[in-house]
HTML snippet that shows the backbone in 3Dmol.js (N, CA, C, O; Angstrom):
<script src="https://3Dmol.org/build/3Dmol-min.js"></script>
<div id="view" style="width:600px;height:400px;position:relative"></div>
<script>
const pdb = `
ATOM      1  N   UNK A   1     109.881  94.612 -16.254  1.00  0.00           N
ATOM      2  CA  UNK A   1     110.555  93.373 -16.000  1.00  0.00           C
ATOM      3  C   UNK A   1     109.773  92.525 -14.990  1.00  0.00           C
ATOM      4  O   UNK A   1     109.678  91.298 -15.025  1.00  0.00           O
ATOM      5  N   UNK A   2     109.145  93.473 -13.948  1.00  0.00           N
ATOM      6  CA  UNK A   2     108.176  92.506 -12.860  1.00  0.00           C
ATOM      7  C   UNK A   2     107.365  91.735 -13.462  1.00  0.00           C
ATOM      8  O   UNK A   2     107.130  90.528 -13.395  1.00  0.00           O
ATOM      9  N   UNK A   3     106.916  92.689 -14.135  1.00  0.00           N
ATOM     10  CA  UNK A   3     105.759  92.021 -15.196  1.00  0.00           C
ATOM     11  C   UNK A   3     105.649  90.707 -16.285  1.00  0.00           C
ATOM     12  O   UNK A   3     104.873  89.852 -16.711  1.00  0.00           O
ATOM     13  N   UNK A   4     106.684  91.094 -16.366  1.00  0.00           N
ATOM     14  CA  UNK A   4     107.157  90.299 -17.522  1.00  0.00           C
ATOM     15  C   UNK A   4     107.626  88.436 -16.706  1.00  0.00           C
ATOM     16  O   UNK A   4     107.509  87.353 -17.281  1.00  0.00           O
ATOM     17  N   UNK A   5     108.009  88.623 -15.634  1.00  0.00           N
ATOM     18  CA  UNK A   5     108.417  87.073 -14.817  1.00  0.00           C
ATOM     19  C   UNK A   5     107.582  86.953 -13.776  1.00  0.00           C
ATOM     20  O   UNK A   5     107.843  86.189 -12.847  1.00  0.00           O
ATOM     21  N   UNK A   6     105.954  88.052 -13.834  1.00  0.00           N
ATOM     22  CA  UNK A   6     104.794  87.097 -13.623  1.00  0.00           C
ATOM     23  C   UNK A   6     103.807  86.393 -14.340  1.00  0.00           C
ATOM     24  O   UNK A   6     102.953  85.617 -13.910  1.00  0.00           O
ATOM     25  N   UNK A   7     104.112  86.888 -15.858  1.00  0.00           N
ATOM     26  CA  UNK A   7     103.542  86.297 -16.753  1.00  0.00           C
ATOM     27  C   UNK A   7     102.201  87.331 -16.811  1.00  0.00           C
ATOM     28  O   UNK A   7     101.184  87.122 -17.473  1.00  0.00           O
ATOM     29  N   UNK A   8     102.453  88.431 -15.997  1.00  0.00           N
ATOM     30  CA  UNK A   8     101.662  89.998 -16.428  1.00  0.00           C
ATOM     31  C   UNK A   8     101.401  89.599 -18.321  1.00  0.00           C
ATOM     32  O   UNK A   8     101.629  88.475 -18.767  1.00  0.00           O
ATOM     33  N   UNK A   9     101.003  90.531 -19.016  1.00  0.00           N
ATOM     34  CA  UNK A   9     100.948  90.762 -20.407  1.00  0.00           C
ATOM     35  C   UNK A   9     101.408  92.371 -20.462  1.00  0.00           C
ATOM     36  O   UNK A   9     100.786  93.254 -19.871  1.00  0.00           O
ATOM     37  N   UNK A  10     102.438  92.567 -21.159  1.00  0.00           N
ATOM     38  CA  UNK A  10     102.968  93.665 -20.601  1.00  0.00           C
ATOM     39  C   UNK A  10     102.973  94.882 -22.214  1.00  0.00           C
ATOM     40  O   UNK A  10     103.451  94.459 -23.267  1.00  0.00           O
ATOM     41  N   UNK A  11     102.298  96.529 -22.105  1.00  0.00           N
ATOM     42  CA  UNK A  11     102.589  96.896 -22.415  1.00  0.00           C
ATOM     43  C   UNK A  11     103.174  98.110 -22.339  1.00  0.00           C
ATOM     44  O   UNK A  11     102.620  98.799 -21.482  1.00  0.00           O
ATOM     45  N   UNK A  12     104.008  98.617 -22.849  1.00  0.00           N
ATOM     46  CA  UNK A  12     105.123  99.880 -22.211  1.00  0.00           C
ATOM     47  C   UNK A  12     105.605 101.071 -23.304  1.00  0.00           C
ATOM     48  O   UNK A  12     105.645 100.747 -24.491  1.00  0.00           O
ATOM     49  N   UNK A  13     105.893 102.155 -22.999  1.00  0.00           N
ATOM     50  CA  UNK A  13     106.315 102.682 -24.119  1.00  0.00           C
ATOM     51  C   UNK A  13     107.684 102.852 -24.693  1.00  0.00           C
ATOM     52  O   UNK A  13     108.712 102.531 -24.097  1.00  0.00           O
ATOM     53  N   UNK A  14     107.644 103.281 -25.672  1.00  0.00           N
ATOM     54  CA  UNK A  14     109.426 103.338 -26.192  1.00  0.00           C
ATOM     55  C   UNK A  14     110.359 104.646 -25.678  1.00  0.00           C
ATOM     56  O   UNK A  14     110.712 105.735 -26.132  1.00  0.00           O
ATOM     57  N   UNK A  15     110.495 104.039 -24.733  1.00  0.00           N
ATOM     58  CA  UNK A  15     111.515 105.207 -23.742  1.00  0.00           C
ATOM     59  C   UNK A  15     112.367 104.966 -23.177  1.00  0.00           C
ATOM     60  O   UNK A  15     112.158 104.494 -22.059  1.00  0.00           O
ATOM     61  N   UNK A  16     113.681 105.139 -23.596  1.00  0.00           N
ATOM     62  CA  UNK A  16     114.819 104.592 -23.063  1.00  0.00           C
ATOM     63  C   UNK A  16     115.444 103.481 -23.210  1.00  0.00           C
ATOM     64  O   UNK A  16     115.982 103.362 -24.311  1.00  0.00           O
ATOM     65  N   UNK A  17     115.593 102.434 -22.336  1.00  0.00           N
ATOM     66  CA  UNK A  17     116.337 101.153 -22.660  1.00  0.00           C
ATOM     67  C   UNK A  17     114.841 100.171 -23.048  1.00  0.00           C
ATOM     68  O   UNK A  17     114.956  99.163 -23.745  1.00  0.00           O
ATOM     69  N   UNK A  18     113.548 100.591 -22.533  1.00  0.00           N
ATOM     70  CA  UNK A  18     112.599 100.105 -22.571  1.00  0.00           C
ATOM     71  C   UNK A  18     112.249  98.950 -23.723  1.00  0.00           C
ATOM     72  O   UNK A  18     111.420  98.047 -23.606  1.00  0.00           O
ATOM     73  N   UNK A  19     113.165  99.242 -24.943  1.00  0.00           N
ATOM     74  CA  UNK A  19     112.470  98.518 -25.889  1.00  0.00           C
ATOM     75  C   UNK A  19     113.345  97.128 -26.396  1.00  0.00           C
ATOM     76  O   UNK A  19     113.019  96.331 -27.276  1.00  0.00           O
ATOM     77  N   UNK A  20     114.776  97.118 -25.381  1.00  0.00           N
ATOM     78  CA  UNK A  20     115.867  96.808 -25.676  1.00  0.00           C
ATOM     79  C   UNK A  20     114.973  95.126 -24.799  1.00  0.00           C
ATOM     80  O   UNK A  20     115.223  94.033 -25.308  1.00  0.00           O
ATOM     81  N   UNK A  21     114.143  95.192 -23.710  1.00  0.00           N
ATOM     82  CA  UNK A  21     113.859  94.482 -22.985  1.00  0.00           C
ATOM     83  C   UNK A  21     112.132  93.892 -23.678  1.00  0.00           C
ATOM     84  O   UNK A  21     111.797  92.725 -23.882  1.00  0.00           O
ATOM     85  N   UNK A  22     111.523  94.824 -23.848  1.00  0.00           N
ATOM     86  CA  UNK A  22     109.970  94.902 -23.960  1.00  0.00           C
ATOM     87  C   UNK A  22     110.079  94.728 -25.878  1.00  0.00           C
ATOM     88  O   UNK A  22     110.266  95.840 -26.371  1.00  0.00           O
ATOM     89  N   UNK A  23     110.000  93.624 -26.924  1.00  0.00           N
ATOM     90  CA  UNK A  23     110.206  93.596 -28.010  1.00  0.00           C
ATOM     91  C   UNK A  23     109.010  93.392 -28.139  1.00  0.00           C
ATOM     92  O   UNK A  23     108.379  92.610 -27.428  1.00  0.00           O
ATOM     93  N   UNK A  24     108.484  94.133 -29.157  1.00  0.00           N
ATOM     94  CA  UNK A  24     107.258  94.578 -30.062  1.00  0.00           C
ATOM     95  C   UNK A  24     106.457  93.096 -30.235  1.00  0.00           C
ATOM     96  O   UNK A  24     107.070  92.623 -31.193  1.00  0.00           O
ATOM     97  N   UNK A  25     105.612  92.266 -29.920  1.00  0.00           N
ATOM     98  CA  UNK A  25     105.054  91.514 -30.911  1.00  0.00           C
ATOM     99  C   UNK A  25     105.600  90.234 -30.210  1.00  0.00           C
ATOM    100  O   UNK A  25     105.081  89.170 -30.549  1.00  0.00           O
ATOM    101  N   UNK A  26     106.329  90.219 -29.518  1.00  0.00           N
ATOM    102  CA  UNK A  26     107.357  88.896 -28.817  1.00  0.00           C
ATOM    103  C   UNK A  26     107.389  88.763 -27.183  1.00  0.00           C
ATOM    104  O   UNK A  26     107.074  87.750 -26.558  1.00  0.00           O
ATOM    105  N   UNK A  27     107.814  89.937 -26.658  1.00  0.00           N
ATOM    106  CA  UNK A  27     107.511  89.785 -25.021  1.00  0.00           C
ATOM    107  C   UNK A  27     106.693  90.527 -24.796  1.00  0.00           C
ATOM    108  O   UNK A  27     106.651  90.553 -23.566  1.00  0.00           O
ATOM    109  N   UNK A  28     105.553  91.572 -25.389  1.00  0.00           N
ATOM    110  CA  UNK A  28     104.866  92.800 -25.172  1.00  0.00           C
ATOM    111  C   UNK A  28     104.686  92.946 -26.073  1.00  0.00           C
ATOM    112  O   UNK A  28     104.763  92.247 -27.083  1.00  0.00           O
ATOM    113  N   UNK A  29     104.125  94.855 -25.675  1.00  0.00           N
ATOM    114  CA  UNK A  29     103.844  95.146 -26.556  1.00  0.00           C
ATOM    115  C   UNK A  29     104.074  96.944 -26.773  1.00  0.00           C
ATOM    116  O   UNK A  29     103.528  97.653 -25.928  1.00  0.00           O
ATOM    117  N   UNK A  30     104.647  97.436 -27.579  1.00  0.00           N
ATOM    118  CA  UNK A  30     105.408  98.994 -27.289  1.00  0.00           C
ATOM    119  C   UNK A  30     104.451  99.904 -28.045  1.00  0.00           C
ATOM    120  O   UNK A  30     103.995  99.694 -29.169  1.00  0.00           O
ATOM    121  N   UNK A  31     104.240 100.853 -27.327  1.00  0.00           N
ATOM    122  CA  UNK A  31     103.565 102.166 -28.117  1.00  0.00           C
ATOM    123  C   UNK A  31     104.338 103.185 -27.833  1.00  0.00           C
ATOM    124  O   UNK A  31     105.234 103.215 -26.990  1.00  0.00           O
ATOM    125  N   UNK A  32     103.839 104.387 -28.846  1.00  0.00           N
ATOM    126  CA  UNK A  32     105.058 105.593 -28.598  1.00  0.00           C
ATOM    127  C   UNK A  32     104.441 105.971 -27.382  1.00  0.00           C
ATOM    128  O   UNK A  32     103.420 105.675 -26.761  1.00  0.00           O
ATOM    129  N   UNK A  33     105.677 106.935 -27.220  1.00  0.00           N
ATOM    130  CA  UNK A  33     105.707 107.371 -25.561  1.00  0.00           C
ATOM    131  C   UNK A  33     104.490 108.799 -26.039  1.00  0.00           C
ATOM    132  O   UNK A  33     104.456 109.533 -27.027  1.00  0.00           O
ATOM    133  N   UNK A  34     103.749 108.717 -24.990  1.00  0.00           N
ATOM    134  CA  UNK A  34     102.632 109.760 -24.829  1.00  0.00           C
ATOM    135  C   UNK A  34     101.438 110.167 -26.034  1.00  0.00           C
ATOM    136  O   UNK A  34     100.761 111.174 -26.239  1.00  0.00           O
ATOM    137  N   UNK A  35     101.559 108.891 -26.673  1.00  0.00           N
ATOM    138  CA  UNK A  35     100.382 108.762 -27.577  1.00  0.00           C
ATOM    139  C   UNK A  35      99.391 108.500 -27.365  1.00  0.00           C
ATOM    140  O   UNK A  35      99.499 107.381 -27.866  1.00  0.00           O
ATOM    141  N   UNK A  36      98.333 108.521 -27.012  1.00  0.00           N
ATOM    142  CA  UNK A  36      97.024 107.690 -26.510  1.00  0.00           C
ATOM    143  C   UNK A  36      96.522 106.791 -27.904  1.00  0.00           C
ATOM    144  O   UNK A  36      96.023 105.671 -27.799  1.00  0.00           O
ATOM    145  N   UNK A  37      96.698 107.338 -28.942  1.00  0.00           N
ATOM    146  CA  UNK A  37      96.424 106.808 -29.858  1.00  0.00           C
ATOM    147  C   UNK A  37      96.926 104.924 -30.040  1.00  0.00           C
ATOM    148  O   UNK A  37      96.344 103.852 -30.210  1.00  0.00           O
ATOM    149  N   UNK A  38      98.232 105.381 -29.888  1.00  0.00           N
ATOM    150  CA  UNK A  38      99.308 104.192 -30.469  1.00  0.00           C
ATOM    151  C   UNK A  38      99.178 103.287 -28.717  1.00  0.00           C
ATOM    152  O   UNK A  38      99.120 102.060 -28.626  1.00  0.00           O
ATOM    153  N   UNK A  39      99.168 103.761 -28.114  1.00  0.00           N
ATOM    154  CA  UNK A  39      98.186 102.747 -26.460  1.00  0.00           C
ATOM    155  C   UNK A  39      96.954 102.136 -26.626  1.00  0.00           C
ATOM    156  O   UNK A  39      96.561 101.049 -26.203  1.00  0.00           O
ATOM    157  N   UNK A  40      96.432 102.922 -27.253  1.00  0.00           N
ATOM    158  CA  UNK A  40      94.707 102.390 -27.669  1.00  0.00           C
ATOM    159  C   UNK A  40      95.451 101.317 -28.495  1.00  0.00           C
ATOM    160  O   UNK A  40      96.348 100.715 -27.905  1.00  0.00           O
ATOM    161  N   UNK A  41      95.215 101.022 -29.686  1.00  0.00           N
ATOM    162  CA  UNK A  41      96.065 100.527 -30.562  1.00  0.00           C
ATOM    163  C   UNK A  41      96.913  99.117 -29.808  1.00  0.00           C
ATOM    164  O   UNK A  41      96.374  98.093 -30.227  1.00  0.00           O
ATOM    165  N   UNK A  42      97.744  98.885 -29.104  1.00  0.00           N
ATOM    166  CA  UNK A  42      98.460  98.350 -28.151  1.00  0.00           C
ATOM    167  C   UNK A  42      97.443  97.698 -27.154  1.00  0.00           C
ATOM    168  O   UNK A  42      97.548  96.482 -26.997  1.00  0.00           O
ATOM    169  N   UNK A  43      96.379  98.433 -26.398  1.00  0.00           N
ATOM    170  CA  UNK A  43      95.491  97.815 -25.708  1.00  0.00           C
ATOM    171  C   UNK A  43      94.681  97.119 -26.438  1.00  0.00           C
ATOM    172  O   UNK A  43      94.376  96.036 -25.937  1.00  0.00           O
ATOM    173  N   UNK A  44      93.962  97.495 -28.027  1.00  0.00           N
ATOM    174  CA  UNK A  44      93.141  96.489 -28.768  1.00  0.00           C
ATOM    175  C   UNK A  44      93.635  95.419 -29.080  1.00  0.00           C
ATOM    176  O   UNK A  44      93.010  94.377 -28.879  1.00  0.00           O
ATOM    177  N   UNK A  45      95.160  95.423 -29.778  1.00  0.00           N
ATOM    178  CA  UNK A  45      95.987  94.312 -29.876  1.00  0.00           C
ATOM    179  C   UNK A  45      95.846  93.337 -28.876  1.00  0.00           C
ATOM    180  O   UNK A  45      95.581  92.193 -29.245  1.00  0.00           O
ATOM    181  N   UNK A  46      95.987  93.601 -27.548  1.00  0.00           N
ATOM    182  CA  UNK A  46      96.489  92.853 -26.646  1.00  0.00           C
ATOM    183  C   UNK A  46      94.956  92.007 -26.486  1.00  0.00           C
ATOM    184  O   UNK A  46      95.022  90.785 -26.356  1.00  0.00           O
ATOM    185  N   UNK A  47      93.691  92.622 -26.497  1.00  0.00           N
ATOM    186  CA  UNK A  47      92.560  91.763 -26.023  1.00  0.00           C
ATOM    187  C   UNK A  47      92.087  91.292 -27.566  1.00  0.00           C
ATOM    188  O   UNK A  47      91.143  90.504 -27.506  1.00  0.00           O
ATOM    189  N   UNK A  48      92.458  91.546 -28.718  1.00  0.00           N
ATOM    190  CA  UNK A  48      91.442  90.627 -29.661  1.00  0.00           C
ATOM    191  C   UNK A  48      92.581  89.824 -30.092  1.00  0.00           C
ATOM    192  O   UNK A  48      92.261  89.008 -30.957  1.00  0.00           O
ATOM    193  N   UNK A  49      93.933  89.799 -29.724  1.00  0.00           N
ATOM    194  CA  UNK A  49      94.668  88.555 -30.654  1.00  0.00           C
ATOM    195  C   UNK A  49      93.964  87.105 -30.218  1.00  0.00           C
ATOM    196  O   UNK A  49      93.095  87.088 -29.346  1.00  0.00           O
ATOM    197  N   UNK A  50      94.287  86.219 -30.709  1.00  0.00           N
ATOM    198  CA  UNK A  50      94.702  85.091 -29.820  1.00  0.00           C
ATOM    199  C   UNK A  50      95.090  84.553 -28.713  1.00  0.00           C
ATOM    200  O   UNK A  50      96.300  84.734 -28.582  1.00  0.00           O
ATOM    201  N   UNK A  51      94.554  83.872 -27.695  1.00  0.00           N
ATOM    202  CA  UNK A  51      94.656  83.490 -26.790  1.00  0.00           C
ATOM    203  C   UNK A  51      96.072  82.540 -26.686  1.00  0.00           C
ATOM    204  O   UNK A  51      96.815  82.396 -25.715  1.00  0.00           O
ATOM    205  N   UNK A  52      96.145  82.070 -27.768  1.00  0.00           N
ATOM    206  CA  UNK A  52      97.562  81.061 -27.243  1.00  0.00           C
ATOM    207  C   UNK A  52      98.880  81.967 -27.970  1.00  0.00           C
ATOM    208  O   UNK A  52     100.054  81.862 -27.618  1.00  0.00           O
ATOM    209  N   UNK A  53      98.487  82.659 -28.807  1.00  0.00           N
ATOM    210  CA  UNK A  53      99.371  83.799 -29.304  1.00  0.00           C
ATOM    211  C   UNK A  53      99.798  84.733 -27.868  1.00  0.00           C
ATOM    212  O   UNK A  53     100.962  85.111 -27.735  1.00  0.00           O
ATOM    213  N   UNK A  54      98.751  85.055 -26.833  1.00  0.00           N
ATOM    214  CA  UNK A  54      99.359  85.751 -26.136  1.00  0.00           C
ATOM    215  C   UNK A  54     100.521  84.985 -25.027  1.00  0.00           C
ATOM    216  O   UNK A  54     101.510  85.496 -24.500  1.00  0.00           O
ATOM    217  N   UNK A  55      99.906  83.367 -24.890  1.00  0.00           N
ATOM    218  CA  UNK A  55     100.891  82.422 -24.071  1.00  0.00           C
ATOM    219  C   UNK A  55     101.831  82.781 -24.165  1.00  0.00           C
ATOM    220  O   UNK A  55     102.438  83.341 -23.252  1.00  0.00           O
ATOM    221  N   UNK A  56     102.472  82.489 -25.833  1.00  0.00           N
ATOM    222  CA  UNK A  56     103.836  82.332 -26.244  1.00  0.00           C
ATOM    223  C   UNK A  56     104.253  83.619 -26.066  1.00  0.00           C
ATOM    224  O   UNK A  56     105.481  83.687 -26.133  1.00  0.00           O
ATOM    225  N   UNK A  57     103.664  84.776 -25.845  1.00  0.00           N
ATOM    226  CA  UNK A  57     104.407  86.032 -25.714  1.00  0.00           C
ATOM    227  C   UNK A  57     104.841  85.858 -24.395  1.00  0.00           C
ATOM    228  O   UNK A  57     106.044  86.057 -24.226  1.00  0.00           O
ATOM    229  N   UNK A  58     103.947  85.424 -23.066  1.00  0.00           N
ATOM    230  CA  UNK A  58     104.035  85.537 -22.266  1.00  0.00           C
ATOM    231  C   UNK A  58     105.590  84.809 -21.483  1.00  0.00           C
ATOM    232  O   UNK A  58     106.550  85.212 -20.826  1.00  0.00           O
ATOM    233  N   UNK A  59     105.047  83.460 -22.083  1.00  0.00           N
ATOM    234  CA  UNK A  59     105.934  82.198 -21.529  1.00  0.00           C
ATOM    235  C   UNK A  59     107.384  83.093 -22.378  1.00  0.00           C
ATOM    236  O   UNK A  59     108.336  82.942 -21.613  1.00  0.00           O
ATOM    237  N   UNK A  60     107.793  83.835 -23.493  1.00  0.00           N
ATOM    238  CA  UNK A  60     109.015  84.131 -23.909  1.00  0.00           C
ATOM    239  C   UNK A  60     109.340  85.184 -22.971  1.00  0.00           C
ATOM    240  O   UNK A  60     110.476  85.185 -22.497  1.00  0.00           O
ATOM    241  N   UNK A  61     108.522  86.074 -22.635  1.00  0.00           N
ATOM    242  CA  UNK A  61     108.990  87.287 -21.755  1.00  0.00           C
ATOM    243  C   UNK A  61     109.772  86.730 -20.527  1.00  0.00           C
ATOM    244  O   UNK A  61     110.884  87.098 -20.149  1.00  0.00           O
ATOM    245  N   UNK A  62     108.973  85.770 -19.976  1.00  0.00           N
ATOM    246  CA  UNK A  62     109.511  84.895 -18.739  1.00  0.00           C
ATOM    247  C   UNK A  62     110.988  84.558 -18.438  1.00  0.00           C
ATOM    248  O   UNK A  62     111.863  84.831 -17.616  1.00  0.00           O
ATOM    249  N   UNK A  63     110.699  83.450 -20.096  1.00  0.00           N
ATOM    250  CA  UNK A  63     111.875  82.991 -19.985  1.00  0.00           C
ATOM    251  C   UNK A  63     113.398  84.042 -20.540  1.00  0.00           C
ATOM    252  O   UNK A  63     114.568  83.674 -20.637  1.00  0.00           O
ATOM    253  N   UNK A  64     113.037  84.853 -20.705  1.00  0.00           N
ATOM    254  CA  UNK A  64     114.050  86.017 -20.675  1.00  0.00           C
ATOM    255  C   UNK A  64     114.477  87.168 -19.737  1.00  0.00           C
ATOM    256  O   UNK A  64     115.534  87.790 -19.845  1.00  0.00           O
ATOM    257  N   UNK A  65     113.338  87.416 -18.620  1.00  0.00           N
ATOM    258  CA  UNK A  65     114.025  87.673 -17.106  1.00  0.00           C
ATOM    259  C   UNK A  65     114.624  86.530 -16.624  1.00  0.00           C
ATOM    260  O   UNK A  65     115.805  86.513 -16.276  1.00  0.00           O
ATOM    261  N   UNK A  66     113.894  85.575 -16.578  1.00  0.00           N
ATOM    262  CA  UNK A  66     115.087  84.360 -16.400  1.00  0.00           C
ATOM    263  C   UNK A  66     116.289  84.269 -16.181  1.00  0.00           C
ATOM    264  O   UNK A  66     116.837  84.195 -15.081  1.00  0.00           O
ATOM    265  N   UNK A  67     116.985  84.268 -17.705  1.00  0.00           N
ATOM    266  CA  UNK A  67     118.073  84.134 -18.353  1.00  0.00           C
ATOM    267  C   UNK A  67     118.385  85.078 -17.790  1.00  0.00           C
ATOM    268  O   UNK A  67     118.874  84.857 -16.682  1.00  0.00           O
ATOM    269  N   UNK A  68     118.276  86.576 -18.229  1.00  0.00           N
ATOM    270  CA  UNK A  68     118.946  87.443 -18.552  1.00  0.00           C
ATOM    271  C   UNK A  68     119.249  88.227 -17.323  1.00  0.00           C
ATOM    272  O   UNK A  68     120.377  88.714 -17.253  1.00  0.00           O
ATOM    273  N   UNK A  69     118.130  88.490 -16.012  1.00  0.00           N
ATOM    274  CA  UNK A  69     118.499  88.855 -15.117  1.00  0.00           C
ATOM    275  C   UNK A  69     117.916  87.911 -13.908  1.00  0.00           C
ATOM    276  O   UNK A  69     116.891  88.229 -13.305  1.00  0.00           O
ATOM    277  N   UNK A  70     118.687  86.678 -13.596  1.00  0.00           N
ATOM    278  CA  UNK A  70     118.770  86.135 -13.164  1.00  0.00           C
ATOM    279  C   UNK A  70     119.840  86.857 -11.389  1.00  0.00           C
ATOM    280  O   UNK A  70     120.971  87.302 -11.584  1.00  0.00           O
ATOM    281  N   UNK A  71     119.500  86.849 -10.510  1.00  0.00           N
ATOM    282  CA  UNK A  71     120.360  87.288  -9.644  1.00  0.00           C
ATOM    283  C   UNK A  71     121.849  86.879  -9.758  1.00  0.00           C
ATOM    284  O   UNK A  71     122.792  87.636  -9.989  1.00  0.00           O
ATOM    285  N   UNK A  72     121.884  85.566  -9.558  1.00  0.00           N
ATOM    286  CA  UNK A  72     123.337  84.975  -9.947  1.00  0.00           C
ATOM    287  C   UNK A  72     123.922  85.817 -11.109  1.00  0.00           C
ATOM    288  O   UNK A  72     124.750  86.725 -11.044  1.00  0.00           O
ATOM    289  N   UNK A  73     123.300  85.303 -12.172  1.00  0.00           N
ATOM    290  CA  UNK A  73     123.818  86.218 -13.112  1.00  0.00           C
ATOM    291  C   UNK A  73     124.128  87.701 -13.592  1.00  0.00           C
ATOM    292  O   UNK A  73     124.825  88.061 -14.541  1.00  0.00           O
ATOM    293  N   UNK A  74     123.258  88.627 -12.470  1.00  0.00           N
ATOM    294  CA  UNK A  74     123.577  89.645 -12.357  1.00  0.00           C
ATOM    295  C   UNK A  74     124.590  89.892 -11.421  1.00  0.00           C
ATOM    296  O   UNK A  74     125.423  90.680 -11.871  1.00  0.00           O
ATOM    297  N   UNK A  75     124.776  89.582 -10.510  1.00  0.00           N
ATOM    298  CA  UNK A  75     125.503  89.656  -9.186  1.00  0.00           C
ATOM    299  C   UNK A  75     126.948  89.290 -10.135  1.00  0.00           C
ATOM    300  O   UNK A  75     127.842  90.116 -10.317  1.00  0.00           O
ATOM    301  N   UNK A  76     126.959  87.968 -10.650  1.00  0.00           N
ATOM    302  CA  UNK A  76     128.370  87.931 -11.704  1.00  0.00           C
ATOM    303  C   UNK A  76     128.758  88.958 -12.456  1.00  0.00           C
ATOM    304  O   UNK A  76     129.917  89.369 -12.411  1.00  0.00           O
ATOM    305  N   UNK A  77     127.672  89.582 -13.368  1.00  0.00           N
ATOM    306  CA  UNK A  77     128.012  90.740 -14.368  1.00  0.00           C
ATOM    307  C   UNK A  77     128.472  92.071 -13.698  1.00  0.00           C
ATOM    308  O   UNK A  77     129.232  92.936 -14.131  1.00  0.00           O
ATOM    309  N   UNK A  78     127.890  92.000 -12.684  1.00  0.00           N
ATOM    310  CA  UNK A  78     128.462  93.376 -11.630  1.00  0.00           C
ATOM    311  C   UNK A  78     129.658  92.861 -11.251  1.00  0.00           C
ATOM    312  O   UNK A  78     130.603  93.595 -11.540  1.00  0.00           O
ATOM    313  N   UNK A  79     129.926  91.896 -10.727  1.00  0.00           N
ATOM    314  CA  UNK A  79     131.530  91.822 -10.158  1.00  0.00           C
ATOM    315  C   UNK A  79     132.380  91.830 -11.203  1.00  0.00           C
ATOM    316  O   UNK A  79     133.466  92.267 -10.824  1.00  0.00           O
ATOM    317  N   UNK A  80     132.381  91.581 -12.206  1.00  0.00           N
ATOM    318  CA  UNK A  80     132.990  91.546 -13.586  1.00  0.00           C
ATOM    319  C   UNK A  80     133.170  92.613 -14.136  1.00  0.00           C
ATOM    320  O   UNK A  80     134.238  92.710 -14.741  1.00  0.00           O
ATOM    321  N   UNK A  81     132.036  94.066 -14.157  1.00  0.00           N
ATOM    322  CA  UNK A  81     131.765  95.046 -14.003  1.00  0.00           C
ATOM    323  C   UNK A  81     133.280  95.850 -12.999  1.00  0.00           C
ATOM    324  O   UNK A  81     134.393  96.190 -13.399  1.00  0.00           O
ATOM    325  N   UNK A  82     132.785  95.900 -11.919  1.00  0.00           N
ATOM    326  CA  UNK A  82     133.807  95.813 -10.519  1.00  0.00           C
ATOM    327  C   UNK A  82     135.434  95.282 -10.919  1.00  0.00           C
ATOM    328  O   UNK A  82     136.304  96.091 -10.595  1.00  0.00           O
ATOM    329  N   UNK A  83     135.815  94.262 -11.452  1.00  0.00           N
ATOM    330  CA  UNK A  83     137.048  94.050 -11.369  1.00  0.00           C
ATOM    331  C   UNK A  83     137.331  94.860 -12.434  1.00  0.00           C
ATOM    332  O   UNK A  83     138.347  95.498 -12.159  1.00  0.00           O
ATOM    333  N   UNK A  84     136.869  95.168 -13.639  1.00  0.00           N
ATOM    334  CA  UNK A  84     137.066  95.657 -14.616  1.00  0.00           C
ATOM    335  C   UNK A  84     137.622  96.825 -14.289  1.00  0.00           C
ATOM    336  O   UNK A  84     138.751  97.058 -14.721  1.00  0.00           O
ATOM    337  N   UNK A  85     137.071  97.617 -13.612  1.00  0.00           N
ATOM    338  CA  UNK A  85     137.362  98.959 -13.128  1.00  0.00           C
ATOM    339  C   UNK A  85     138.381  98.787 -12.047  1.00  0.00           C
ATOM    340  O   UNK A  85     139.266  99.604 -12.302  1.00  0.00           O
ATOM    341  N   UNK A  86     138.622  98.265 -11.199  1.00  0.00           N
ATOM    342  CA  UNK A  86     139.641  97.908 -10.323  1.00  0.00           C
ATOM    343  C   UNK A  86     140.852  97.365 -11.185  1.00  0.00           C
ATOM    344  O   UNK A  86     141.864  97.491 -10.496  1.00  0.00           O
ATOM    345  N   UNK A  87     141.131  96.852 -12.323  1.00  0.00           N
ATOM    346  CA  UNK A  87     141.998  96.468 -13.112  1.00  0.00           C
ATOM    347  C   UNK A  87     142.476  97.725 -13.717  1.00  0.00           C
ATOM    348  O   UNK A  87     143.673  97.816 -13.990  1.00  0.00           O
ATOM    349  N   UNK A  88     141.713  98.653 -13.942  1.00  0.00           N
ATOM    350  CA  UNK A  88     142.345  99.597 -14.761  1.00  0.00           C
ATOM    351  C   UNK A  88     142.787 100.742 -13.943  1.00  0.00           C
ATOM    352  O   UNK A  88     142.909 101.863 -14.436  1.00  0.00           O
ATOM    353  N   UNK A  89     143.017 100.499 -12.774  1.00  0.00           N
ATOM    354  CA  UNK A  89     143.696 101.450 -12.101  1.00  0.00           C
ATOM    355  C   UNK A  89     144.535 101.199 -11.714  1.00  0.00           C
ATOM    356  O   UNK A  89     145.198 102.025 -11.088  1.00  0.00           O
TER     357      UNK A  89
END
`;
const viewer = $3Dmol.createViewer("view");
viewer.addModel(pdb, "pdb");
viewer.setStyle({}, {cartoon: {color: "spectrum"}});
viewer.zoomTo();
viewer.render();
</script>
């Protein structure tokens, strides 16, 4: 996510919530977890595409820490979170 709202070029593997954030081809770029193969692969991608192909990956990753975990907006989803559970008791 750091990576991703410095405009890093980010690639990561598919582990966990990882891929829910890091989308294939759009904000990054995902290889299986502990492949060297499918990393290689992922690292060639990343240096022979296109240069303005990688922008738009970049500038979308951005603008989706942005949005999505925005402090405000997290700080809301947790208290919302919080009453939720305080309501049901």
């Amino acid at each position: 996510m750091e990576a991703m709202a410095t405009g890093v070029p980010v690639i990561a593997s598919r582990v966990a919530a990882v891929p829910a954030l890091v989308i294939d081809g759009e904000t990054g770029l995902l290889a299986a977890a502990a492949d060297e193969v499918s990393l290689r692969g992922a690292l060639v991608r990343l240096v022979t595409e296109p240069s303005a192909e990688t922008g738009r990956r970049l500038v979308a990753a951005r603008r989706i820490v942005e949005r999505e975990f925005d402090l405000a907006a997290s700080a809301a989803a947790v208290a919302g979170l919080l009453r939720g559970e305080l309501d049901r008791r």
